[in-house]
C-alpha positions as CSV (number, residue, x, y, z in Angstrom):
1,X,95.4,113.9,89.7
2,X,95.2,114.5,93.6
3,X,97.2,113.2,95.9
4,X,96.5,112.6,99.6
5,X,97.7,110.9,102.9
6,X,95.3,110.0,105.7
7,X,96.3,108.6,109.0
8,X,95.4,105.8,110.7
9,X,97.5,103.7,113.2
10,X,98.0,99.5,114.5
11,X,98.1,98.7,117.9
12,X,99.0,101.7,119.7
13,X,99.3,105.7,118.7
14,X,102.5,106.7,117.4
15,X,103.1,108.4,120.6
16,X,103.3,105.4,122.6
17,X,105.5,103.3,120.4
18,X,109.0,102.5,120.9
19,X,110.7,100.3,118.8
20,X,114.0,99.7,121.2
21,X,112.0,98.2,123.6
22,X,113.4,94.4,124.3
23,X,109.9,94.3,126.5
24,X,107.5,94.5,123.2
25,X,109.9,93.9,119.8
26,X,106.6,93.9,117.6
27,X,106.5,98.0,118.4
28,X,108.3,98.0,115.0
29,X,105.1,97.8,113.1
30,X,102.7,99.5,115.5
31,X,101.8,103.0,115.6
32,X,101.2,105.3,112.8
33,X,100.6,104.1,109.2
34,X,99.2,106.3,106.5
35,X,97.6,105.7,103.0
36,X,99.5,107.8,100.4
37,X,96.8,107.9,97.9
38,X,96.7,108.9,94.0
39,X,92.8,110.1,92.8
40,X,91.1,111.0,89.9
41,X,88.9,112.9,90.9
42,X,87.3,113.3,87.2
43,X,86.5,109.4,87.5
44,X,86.5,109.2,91.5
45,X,89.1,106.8,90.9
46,X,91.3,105.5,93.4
47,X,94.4,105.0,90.7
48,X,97.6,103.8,93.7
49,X,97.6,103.0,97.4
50,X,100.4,103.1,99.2
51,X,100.7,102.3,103.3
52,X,103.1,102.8,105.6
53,X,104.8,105.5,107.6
54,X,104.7,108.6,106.0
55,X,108.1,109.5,104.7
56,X,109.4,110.8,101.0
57,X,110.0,107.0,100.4
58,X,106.5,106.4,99.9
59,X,105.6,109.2,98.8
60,X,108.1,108.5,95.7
61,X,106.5,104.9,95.3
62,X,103.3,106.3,95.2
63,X,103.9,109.0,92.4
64,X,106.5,106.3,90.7
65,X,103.3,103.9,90.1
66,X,101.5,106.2,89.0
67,X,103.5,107.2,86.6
68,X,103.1,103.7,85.4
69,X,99.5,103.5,85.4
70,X,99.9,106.2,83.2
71,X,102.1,104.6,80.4
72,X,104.4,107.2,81.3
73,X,101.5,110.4,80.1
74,X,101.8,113.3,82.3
75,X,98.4,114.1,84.0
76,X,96.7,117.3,82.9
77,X,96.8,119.1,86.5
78,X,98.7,117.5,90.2
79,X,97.5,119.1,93.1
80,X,98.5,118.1,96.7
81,X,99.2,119.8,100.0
82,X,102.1,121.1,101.2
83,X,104.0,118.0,102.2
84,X,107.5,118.5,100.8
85,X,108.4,115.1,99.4
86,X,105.5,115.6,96.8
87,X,108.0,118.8,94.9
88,X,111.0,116.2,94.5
89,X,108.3,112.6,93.4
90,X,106.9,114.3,91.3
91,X,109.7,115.7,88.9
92,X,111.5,112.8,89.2
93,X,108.4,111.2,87.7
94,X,107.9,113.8,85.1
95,X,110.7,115.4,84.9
96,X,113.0,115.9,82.0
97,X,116.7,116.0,81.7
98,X,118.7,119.2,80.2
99,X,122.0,119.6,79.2
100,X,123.6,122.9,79.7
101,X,125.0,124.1,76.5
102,X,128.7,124.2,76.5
103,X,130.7,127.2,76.7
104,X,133.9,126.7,75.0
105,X,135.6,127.6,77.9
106,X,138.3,125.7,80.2
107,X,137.0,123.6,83.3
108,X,134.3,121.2,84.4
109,X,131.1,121.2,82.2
110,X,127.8,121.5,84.2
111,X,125.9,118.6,85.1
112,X,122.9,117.8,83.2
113,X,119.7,119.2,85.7
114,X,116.3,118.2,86.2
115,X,113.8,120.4,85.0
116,X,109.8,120.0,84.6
117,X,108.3,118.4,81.6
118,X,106.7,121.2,79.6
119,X,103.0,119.5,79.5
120,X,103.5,119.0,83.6
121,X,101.6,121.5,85.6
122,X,101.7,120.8,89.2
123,X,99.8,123.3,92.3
124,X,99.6,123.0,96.4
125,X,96.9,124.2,99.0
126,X,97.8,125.3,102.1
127,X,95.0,125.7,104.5
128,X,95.2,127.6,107.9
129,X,93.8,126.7,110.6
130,X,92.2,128.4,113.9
131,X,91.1,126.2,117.0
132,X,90.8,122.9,114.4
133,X,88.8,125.2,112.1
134,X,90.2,126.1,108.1
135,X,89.8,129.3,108.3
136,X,91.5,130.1,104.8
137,X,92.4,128.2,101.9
138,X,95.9,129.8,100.1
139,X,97.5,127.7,96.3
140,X,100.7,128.1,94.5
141,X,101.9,127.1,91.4
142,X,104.9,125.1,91.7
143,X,105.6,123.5,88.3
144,X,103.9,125.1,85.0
145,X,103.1,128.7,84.2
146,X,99.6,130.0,85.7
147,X,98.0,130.0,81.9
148,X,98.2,126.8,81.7
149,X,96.8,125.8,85.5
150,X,94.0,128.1,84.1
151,X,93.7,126.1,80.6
152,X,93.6,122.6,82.3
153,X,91.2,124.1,85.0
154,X,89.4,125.1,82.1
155,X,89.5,121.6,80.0
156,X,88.0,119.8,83.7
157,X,85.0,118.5,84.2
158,X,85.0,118.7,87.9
159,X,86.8,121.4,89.2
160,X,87.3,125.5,88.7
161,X,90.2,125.7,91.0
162,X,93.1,124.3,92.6
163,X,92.5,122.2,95.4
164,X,92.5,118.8,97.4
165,X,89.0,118.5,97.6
166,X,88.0,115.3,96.2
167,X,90.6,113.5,97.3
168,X,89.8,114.8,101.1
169,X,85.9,113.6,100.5
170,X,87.0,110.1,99.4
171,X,89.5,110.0,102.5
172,X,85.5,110.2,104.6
173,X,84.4,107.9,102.3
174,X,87.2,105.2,103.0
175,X,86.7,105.9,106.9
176,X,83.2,105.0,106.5
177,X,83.8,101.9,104.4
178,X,86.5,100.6,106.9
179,X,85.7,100.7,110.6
180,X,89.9,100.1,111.5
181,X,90.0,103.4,110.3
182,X,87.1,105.4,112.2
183,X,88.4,108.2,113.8
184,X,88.1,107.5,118.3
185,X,87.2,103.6,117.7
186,X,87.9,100.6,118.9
187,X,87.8,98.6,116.4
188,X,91.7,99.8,115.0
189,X,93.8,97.0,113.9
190,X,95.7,95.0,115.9
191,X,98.2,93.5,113.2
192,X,100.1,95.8,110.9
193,X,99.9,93.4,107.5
194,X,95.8,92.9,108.2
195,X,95.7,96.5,108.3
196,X,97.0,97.2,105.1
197,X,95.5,94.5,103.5
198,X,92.2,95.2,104.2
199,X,93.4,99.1,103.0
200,X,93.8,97.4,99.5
201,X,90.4,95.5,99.6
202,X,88.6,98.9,100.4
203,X,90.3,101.2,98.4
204,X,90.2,99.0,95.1
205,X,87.1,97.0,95.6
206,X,85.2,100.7,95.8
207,X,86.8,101.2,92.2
208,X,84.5,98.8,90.8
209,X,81.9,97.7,93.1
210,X,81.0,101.2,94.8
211,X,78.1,103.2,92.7
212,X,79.1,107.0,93.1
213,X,76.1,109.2,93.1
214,X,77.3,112.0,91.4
215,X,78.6,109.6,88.7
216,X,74.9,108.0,88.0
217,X,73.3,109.3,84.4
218,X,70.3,110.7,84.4
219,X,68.4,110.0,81.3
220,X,65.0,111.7,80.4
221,X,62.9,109.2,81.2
222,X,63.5,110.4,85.1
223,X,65.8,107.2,86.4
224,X,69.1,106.8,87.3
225,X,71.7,104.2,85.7
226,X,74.6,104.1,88.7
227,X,77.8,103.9,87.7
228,X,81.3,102.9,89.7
229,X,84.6,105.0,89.4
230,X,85.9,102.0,86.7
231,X,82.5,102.4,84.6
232,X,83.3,106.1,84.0
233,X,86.9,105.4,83.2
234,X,86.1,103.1,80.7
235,X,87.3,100.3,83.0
236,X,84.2,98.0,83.2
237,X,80.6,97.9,81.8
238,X,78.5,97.6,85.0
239,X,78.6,97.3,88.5
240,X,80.8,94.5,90.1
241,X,79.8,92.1,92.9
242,X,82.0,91.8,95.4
243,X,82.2,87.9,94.3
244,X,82.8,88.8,90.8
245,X,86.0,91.3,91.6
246,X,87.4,88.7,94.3
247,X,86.7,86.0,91.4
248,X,88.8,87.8,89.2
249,X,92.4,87.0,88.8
250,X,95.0,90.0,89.7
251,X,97.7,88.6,87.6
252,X,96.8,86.7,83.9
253,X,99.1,85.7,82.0
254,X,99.2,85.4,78.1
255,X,98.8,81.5,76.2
């Protein structure tokens, strides 16, 4: 599991905004708003959105629901940058509580503390930069012993190292798909709700109605059979129209 946040902004730049201005009220919802994102980046599945300013609040939503996509499973490897909320989301979400043993002796009894589930392996990249350019790429472990970062390197099918990677490629691909959130445009969004609700309608429609090329198989015959981010996850059985997904209901409820 990778997780993201890529910038956009309503209205006017962050810099501009100013919220206790009587003159322009609205400023409260202007200015930056960022998609915290969960991927899998073995399915190229977008798994949780969340928009907003960027702040530990979302940032614990985010990881929260995706603990509930989940069923509560703790993913194999979590890699992220170095934004600090991500440390305290994510053992909250996967953490475990342990009670110190007693001591037999007179006072207070330690608290119970929070301490990494044993599965949970969780890594950060840190990238330096020179003049806008990366010019090195450093991770740490943060939760989990190295040996098992290696083993669940190992066990993927995508990756051979810690990083953000796929993640950062389907932040280009999400610019590309919505013009609001070209970089120097100016077609950014005017109304802070529209903004994030065509977020949602990109970032889930591509789920099942977006053929990945690098998830396409390749029989022998020589063809192609393309496949979305839900058809490798075992989500859907071909290719949705954009009609079809609209069509189909988000909440159903059992007879």
């Amino acid at each position: 599991m990778q997780f993201d946040e890529k910038w956009s902004f309503v209205g006017k730049k962050e810099k501009h905004v100013d919220p206790a201005d009587p003159a322009d009220p609205a400023d409260a919802r202007k200015g930056d708003n960022w998609d915290h994102v969960a991927y899998d980046p073995e399915h190229r599945l977008v798994l949780c959105t969340v928009p907003g300013k960027r702040s530990a609040e979302k940032v614990g939503e985010l990881v929260a629901d995706v603990k509930r996509r989940l069923g509560g499973r703790v993913p194999r490897l979590v890699t992220t940058d170095e934004f600090a909320p991500y440390k305290r989301a994510v053992l909250d979400a996967w953490g475990v509580d342990v009670e110190p043993p007693r001591t037999g002796k007179p006072g207070r009894p330690r608290k119970a503390r929070r301490q990494p589930h044993p599965d949970l392996c969780y890594a950060t990249v840190h990238k330096t930069r020179e003049k806008g350019r990366v010019v090195s790429v450093a991770t740490a472990v943060v939760f989990g012993a190295v040996a098992a970062v290696t083993a669940a390197l190992a066990a993927s099918t995508c990756s051979t190292h810690v990083n953000t990677s796929f993640i950062e490629r389907h932040n280009g691909t999400d610019r590309n798909r919505n013009a609001r959130k070209t970089r120097k445009t100016y077609c950014f969004s005017k109304d802070w709700l529209t903004h994030e609700a065509v977020g949602y309608f990109t970032m889930y429609s591509y789920n099942f109605c977006w053929p990945v090329r690098t998830l396409a198989l390749k029989p022998d015959d020589g063809t192609q059979v393309p496949r979305t981010p839900a058809m490798a996850a075992g989500l859907a059985d071909h290719v949705w129209s954009l009609a079809e997904w609209l069509a189909m209901p988000t909440v159903q409820h059992s007879a």
